[in-house]
C-alpha positions in Angstrom: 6.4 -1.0 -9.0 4.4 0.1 -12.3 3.1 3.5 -12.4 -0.2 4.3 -13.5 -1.6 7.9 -13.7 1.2 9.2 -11.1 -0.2 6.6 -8.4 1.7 3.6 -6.9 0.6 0.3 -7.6 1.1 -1.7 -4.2 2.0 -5.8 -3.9 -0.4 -8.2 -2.3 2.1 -8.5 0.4 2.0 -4.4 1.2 -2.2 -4.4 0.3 -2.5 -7.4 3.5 0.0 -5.6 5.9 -1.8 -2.6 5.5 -5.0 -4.3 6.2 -3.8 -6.6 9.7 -2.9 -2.9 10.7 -6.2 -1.4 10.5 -7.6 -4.7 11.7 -5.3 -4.5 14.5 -6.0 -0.5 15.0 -9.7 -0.9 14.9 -9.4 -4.0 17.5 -7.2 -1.5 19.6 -10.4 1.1 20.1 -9.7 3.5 16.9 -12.2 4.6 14.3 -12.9 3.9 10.9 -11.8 7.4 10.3 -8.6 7.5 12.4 -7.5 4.0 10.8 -8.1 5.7 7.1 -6.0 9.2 8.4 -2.9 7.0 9.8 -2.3 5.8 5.9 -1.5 9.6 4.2 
């Protein structure tokens, strides 16, 4: 993974995992806000 400015550069592969998950956690009931505090 390249490094740019200190901050990880993430693959397609991890960017569309990470977005079924919200997809799946919003489906399940949670918030926009609870979805975005489950990734720190």
């Amino acid at each position: 993974m390249s490094e740019r400015h200190g901050r990880k550069r993430h693959s397609p592969e991890q960017i569309i995992a990470k977005l079924r998950e919200a997809d799946a956690m919003l489906a399940g009931g949670a918030s926009i806000g609870q979805v975005c505090s489950g990734w720190r």
